[in-house]
KEDO-613358 format. One record per residue (C-alpha): z, x, y; residue number from 1. Coordinates in nm, 4 decimals. Each point is the difference from the previous one (the first is absolute). Last residue first. Layout:
# KEDO-613358
[site [Z; X; Y]; NUM]
...
***
This chain:
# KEDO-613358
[site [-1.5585; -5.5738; 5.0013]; 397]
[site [0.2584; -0.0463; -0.1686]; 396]
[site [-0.0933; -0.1609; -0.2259]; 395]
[site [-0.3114; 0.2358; -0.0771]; 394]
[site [0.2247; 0.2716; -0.0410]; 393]
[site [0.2472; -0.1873; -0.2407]; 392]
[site [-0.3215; -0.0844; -0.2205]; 391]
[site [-0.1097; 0.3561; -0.0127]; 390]
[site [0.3418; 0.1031; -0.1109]; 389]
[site [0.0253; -0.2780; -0.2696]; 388]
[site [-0.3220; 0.1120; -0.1206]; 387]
[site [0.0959; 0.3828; -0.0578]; 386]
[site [0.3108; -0.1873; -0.1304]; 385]
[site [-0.1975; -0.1956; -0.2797]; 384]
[site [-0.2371; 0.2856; -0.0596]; 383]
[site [0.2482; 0.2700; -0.1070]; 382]
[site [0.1326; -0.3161; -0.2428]; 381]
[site [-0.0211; -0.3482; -0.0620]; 380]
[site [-0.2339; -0.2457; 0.2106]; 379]
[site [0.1127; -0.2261; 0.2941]; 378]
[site [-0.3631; -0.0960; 0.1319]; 377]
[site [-0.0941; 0.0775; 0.2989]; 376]
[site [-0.2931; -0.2533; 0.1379]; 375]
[site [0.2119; -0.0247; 0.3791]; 374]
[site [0.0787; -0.3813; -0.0458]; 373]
[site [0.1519; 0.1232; -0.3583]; 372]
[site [0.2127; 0.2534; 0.1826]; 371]
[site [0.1463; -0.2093; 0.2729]; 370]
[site [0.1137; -0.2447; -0.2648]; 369]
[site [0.1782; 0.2975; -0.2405]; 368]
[site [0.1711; 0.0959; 0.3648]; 367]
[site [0.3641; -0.1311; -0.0905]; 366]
[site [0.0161; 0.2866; -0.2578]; 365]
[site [0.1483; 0.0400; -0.3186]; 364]
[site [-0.2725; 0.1675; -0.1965]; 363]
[site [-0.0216; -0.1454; -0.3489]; 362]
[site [0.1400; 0.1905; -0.2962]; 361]
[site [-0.3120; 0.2421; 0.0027]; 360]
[site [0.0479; 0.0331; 0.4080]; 359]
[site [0.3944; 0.0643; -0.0716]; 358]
[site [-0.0358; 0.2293; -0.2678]; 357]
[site [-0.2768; 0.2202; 0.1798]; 356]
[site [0.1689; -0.0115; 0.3381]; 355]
[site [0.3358; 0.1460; -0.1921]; 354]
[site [-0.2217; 0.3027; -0.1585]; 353]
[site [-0.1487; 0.0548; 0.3669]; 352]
[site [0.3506; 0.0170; 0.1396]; 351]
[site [0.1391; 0.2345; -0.2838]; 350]
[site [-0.3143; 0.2166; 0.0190]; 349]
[site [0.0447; 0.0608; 0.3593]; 348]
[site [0.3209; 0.0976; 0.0017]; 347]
[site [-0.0162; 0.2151; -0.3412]; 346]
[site [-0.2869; 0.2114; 0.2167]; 345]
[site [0.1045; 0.3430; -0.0586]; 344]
[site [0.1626; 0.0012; -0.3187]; 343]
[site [-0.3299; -0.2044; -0.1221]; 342]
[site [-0.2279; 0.2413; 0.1993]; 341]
[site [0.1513; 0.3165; -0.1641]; 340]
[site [0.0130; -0.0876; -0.3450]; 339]
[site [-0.3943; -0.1170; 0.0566]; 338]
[site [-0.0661; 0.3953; 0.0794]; 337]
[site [-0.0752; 0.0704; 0.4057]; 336]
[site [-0.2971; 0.2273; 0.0132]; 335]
[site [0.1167; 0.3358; 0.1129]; 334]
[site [-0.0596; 0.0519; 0.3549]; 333]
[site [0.2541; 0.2994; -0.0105]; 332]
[site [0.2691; -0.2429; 0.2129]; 331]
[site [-0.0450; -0.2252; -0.1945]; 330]
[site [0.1033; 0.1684; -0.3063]; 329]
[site [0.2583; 0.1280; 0.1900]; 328]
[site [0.1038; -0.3148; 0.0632]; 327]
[site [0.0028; -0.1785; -0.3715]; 326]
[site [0.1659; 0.3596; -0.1473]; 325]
[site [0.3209; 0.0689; 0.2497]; 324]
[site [0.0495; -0.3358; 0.1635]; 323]
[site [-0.0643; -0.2444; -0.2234]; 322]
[site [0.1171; 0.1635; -0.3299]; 321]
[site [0.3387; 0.1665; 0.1248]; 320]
[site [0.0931; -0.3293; 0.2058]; 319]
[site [-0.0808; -0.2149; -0.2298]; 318]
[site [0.2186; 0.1706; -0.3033]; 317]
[site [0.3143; 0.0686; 0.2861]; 316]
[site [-0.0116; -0.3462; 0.0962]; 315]
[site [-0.2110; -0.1357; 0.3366]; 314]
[site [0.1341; -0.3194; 0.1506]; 313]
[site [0.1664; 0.1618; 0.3132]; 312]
[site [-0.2771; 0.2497; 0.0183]; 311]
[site [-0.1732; -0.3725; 0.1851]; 310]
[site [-0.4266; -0.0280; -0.1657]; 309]
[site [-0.2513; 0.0585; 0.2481]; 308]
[site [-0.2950; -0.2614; -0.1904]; 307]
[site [-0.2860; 0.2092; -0.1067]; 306]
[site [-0.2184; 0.2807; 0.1121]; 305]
[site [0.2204; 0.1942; 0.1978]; 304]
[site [-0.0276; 0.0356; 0.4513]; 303]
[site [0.1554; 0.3406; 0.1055]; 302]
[site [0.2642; 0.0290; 0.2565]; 301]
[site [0.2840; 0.0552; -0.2751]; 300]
[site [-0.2586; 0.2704; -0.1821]; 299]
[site [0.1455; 0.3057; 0.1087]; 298]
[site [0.3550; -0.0663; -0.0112]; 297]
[site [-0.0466; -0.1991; -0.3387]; 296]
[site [-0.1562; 0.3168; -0.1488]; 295]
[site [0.3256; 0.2445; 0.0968]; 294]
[site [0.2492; -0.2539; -0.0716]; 293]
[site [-0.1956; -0.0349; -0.3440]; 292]
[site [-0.0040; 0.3505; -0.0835]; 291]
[site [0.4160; 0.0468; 0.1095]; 290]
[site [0.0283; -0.3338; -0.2428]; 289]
[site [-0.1905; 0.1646; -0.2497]; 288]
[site [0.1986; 0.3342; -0.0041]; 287]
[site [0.3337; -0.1444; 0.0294]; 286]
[site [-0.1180; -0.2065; -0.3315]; 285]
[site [-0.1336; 0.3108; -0.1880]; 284]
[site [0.3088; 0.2306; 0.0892]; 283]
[site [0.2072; -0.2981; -0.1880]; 282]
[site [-0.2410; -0.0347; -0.2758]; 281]
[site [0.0034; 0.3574; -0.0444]; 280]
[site [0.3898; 0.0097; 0.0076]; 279]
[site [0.0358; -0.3319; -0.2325]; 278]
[site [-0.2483; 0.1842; -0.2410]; 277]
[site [0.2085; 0.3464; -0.0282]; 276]
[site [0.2940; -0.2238; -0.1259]; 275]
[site [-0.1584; -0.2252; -0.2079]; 274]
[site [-0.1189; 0.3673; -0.1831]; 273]
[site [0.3499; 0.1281; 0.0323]; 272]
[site [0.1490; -0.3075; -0.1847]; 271]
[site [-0.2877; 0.0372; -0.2778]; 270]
[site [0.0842; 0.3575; 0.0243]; 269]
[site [0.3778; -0.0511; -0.0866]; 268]
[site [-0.1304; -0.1989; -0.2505]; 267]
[site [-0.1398; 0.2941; -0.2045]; 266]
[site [0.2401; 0.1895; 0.0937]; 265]
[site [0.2347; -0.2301; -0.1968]; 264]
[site [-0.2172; -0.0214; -0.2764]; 263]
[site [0.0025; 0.3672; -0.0600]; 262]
[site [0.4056; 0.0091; 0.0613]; 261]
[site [0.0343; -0.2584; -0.3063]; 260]
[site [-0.2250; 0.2382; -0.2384]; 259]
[site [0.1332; 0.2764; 0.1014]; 258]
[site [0.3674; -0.1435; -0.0387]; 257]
[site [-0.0359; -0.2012; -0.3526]; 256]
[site [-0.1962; 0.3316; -0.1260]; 255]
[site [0.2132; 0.2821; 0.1277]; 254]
[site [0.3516; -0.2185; -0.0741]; 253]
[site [-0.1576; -0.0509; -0.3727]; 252]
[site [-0.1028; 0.3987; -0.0439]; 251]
[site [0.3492; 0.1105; 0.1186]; 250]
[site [0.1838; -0.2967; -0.2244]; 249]
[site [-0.2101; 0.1160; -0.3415]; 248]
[site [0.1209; 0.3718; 0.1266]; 247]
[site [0.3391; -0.0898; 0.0572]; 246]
[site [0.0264; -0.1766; -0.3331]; 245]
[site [-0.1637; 0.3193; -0.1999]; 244]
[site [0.2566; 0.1995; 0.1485]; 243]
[site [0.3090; -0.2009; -0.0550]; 242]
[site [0.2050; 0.3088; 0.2132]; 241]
[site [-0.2807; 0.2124; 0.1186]; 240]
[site [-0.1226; 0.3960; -0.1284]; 239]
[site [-0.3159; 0.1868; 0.1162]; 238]
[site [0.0443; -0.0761; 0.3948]; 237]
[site [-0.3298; -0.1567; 0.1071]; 236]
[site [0.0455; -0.3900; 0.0087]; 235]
[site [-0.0011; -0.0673; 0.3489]; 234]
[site [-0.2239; 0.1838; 0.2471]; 233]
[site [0.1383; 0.1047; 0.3629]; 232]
[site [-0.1979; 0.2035; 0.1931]; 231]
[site [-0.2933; -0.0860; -0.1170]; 230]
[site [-0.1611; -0.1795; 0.2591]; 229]
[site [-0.1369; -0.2707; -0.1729]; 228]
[site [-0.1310; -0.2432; 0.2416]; 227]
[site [-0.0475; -0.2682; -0.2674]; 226]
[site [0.1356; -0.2941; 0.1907]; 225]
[site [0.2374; 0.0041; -0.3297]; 224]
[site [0.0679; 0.3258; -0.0098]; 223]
[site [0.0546; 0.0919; 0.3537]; 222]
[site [0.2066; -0.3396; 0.0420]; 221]
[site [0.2269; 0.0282; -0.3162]; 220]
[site [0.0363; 0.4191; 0.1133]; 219]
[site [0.1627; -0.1390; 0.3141]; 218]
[site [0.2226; -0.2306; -0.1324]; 217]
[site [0.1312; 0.2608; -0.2698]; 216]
[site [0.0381; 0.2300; 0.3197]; 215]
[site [0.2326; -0.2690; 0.1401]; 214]
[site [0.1851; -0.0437; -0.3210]; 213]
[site [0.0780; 0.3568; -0.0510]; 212]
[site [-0.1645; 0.2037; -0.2426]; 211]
[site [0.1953; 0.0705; -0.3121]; 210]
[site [-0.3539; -0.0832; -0.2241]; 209]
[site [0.2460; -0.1989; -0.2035]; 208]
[site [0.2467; -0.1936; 0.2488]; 207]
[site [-0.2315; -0.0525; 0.2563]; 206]
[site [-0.3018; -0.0837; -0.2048]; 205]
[site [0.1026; -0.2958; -0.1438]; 204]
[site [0.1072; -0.1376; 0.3365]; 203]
[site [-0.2522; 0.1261; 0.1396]; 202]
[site [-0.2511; -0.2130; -0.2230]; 201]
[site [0.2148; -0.3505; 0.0774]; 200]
[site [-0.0447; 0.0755; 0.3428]; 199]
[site [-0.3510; 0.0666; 0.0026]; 198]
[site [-0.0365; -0.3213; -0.2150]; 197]
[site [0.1430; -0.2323; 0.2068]; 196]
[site [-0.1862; 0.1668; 0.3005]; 195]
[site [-0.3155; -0.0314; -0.1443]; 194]
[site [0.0642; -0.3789; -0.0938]; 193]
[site [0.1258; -0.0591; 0.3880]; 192]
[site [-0.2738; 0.1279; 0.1285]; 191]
[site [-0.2179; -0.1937; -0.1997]; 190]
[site [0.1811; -0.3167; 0.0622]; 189]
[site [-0.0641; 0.0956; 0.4086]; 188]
[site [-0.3610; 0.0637; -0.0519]; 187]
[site [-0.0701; -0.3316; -0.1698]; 186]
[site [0.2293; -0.2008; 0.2440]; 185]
[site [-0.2476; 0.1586; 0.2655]; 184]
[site [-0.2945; -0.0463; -0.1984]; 183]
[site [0.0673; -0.3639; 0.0210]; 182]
[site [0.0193; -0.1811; -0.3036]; 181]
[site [-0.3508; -0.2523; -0.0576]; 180]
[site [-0.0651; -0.3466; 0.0010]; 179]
[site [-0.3265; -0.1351; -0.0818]; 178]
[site [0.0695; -0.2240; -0.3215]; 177]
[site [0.3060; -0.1094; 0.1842]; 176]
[site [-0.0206; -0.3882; 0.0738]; 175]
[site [-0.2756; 0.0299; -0.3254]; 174]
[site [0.2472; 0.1097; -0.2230]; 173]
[site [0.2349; -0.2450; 0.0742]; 172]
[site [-0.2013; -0.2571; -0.0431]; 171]
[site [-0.1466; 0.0788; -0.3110]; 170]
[site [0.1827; -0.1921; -0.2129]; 169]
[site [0.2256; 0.0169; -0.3444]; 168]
[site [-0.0644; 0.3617; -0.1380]; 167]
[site [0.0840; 0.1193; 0.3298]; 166]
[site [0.3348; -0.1800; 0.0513]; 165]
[site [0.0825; -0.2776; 0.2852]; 164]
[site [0.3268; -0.1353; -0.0595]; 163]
[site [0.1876; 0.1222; 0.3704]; 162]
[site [-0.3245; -0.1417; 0.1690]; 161]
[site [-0.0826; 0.2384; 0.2541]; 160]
[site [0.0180; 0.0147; 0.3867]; 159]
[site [0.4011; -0.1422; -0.0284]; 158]
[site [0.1453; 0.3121; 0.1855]; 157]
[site [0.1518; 0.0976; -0.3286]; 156]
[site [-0.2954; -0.0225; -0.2101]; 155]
[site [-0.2451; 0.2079; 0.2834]; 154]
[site [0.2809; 0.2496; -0.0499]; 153]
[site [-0.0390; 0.0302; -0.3895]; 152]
[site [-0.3614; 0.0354; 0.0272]; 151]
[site [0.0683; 0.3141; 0.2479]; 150]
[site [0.1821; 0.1349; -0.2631]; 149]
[site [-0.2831; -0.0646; -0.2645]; 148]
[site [-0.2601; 0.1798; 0.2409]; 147]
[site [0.2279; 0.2687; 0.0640]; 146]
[site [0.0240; 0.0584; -0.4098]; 145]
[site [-0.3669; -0.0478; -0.0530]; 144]
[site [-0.0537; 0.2644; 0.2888]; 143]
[site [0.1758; 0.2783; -0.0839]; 142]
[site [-0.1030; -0.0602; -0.3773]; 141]
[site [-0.3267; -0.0082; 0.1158]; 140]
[site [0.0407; 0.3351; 0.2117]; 139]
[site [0.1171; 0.1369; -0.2449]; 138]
[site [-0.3021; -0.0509; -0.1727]; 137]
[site [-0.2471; 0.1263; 0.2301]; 136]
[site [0.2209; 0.3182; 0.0814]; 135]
[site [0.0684; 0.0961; -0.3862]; 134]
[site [-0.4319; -0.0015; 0.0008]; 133]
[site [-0.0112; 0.2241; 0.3250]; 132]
[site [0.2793; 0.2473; -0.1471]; 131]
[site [-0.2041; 0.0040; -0.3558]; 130]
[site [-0.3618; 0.0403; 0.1876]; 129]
[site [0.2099; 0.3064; 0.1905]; 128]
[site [0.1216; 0.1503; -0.3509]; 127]
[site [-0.3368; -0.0172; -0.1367]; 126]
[site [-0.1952; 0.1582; 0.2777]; 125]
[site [0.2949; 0.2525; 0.0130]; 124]
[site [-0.0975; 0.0730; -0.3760]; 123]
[site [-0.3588; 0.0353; 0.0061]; 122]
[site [0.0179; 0.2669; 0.2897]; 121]
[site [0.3240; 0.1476; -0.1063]; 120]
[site [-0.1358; 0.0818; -0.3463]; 119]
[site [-0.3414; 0.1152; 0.1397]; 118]
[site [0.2360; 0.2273; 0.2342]; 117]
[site [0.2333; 0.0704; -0.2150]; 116]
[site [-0.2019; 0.1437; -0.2891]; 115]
[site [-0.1491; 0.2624; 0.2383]; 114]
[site [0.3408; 0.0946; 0.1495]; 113]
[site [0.1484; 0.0632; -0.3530]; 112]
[site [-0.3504; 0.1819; -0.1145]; 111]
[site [0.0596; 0.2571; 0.2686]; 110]
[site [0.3806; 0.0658; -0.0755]; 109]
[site [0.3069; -0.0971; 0.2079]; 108]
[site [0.0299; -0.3717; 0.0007]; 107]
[site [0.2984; -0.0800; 0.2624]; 106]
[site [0.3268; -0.1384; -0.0985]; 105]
[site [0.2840; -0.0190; 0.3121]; 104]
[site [-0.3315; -0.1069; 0.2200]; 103]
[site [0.1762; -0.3665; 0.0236]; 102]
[site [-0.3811; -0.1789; -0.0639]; 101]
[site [0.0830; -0.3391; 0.0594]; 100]
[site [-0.3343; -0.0978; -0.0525]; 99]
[site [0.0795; -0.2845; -0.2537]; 98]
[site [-0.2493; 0.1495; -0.2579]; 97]
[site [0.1139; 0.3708; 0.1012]; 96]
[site [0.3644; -0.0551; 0.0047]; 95]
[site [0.0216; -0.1821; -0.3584]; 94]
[site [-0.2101; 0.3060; -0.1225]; 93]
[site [0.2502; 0.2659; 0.1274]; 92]
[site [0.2697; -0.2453; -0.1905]; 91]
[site [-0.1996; -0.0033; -0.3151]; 90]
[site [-0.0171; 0.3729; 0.0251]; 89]
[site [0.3596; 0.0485; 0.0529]; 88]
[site [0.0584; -0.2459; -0.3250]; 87]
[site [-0.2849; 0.1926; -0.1980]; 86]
[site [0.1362; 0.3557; 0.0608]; 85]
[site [-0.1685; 0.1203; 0.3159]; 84]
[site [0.3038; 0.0236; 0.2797]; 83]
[site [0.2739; 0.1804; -0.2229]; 82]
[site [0.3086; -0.1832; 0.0196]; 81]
[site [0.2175; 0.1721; 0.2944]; 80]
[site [0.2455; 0.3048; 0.0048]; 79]
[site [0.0964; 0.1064; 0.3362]; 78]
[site [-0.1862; 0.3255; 0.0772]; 77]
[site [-0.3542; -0.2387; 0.0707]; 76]
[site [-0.3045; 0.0819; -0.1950]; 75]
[site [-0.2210; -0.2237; 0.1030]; 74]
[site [-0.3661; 0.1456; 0.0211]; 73]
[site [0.0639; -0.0740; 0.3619]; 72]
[site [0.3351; 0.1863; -0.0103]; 71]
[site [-0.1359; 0.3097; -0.1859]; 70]
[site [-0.2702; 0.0281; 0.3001]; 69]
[site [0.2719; -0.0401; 0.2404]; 68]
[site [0.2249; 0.2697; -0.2308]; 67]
[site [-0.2710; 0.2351; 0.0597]; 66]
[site [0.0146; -0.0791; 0.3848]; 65]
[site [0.4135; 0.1433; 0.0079]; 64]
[site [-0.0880; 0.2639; -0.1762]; 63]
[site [-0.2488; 0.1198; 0.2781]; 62]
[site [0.2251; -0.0515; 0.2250]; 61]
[site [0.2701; 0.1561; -0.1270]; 60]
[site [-0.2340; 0.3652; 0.0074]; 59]
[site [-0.1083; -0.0867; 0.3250]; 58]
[site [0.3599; -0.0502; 0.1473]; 57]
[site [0.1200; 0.3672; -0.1452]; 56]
[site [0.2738; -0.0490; -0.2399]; 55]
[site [0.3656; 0.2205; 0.0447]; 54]
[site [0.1612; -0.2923; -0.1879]; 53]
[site [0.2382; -0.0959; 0.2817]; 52]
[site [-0.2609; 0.0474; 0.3182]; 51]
[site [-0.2748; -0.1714; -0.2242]; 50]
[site [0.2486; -0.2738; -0.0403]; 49]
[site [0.1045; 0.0064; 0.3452]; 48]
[site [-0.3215; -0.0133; 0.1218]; 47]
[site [-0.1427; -0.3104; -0.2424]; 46]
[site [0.3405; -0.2003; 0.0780]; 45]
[site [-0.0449; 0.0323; 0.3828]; 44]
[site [-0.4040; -0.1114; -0.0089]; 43]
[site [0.1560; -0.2739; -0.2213]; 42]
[site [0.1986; -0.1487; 0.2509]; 41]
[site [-0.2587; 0.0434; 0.2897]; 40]
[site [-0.2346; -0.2016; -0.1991]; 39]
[site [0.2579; -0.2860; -0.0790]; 38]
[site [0.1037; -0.0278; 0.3791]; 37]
[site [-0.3752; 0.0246; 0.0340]; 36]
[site [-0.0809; -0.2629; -0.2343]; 35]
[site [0.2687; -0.2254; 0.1437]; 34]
[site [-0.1218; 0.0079; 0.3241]; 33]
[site [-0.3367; -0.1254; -0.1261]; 32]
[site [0.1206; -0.2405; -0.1775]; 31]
[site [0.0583; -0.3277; 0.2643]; 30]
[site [-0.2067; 0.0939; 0.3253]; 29]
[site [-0.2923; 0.0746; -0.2231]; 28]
[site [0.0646; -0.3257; -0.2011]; 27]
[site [-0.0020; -0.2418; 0.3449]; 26]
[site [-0.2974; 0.2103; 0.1053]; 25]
[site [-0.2131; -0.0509; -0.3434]; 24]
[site [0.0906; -0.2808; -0.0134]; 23]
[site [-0.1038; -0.1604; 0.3608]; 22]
[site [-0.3483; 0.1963; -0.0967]; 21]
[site [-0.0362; -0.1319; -0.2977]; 20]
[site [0.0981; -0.4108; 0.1089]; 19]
[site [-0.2631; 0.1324; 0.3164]; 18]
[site [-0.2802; 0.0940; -0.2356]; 17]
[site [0.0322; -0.2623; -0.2238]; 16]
[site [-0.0401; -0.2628; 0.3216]; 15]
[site [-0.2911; 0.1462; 0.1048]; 14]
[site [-0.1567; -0.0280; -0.3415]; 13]
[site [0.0991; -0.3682; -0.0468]; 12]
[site [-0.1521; -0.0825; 0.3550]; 11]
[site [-0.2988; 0.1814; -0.0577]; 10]
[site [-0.0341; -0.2136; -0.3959]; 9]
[site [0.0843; -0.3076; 0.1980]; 8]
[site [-0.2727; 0.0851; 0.2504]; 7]
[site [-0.2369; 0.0942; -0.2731]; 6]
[site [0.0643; -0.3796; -0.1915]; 5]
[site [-0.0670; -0.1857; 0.2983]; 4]
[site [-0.2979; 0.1374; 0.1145]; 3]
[site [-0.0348; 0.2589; 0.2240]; 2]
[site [-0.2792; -0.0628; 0.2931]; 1]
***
């Protein structure tokens, strides 16, 4: 039988698969069109070039893949800053430790992918211990400044004293020493923090990258979820208006964004996690009840050790412990635990605990001169109602 955590794990995986395989269908029926619109369009400009220029189509091909290889050493035919000079490279390096990884600036030599892969390795670690770190404390300031909002409410309605300061008493601090934001209102100020600053990027990079202010919204999210597609990469043309500004602003907006989209995922799969839980919890409690239907049709004409207790009075907790792990267990021959017995037999013990008190508090009985003409004597305890039995027997008869 899986245990809690594989079934969630299952569950999660499943449910990967299917959010991949509903995109992957939603974004085949979206772009693929296009690319053969675009394909056929460029099959039509490569004939009647080679038509106009008297080229054969191998010879223009094989141009054509030389200026690939050109392209990924980045040479481009506009004119753009050259990739490795120490800015470019600081930029490549920014990419690796944040794994955004654009591809626009790829190590070409042997000891260039050696070193970046021990300097990826170290540095990634780094970067990720850094996102975890900025997510603990904002957090805390998330939280501090809920917690004093909701302080301010429990003033208004009256719940705390309108003079009552920290420094001065502790009751305050004690009424909410356990409170906590939800991560619901945690998730939603996150949101809107990443979308603040998404905006505030394309609007920068609107006007100076001369993208338009959708794509500038779409290159905030690749970057700072750190997709990094490469298609669009700011900061690469050789010359900008305030130049060193718009870099200092390009590596701020990357930093404040990352690091504000990293914390939301990480909520998001706090949410997701809950989310995954209520499901197996759900499929767990149709599950048991179908189970218990199932044992409580076969065993209705059978006789249980212990009092026969109404399903009226049984909660969800009693109900899951009584029938599925105390019966079974009797019903394997299992010796019965002491757990077991009490939460079988509370009737019992409550009437024998009340004919304790009342026989060590004086038994109130018309019969006590009926007993001492039969030689029982009242006693206190087991012994005391094993005699009062005996003495109602011989009464009676």
């Amino acid at each position: 039988r899986l245990n809690a955590d594989n079934a969630r794990f299952l569950l999660l995986a499943v449910l990967i698969v299917l959010y991949m395989l509903c995109g992957a269908a939603v974004f085949s029926a979206i772009e693929l069109p296009t690319e053969r619109e675009a394909k056929e369009r460029w099959e039509e400009r490569l004939e009647n070039f080679t038509r106009r220029h008297n080229l054969s189509r191998a010879e223009l091909r094989h141009f054509l893949r030389e200026y690939e290889e050109a392209s990924v050493a980045g040479i481009r035919v506009d004119d753009i800053r050259p990739r490795w000079d120490f800015t470019g490279a600081f930029y490549f390096v920014g990419t690796v430790v944040s794994t955004i990884g654009f591809g626009m600036t790829t190590p070409a030599t042997v000891g260039g992918k050696i070193f970046l892969i021990f300097y990826g390795l170290i540095g990634c670690a780094g970067t990720i211990l850094f996102f975890n770190l900025f997510l603990e404390r904002l957090i805390t300031v998330i939280a501090y400044v809920m917690k004093s909002c909701h302080e301010r409410q429990l003033r208004r309605k009256g719940v705390l004293p309108h003079n009552s300061r920290r420094g001065s008493g502790t009751s305050e601090v004690d009424s909410l020493a356990g409170w906590k934001p939800s991560v619901y209102y945690v998730m939603l100020i996150l949101c809107v923090a990443s979308l603040i600053i998404s905006c505030c990027a394309s609007a920068m990079y609107t006007p100076i990258e001369g993208w338009s202010y959708f794509d500038s919204l779409y290159f905030c999210f690749v970057a700072f979820s750190t997709i990094g597609f490469g298609d669009l990469v700011s900061s690469q043309n050789i010359r900008y208006e305030s130049q060193g500004l718009y870099r200092f602003g390009n590596f701020v907006f990357i930093l404040m964004g990352v690091c504000c989209i990293y914390s939301l995922f990480n909520v998001i799969s706090i949410v997701i996690k809950q989310s995954i839980n209520w499901i197996l919890k759900k499929l767990a409690c149709k599950c048991c009840h179908r189970c218990q239907r199932r044992l409580f049709r076969s065993r209705r004409n059978v006789v249980m050790p212990g009092n026969v207790r109404s399903r009226r009075n049984i909660s969800i907790e009693t109900d899951v412990v009584n029938e599925s792990d105390t019966d079974g267990r009797r019903l394997s021959g299992e010796m019965i635990s002491m757990k077991d017995f009490l939460a079988s037999n509370k009737v019992s013990l409550a009437i024998m605990q009340k004919q304790l008190s009342e026989t060590a508090n004086g038994y109130p009985r018309q019969m006590s001169s009926n007993l001492k003409q039969n030689g029982f004597s009242g006693g206190v305890g087991a012994l005391a109602i094993m005699n009062n039995r005996l003495a109602e027997t011989s009464v009676d008869r």
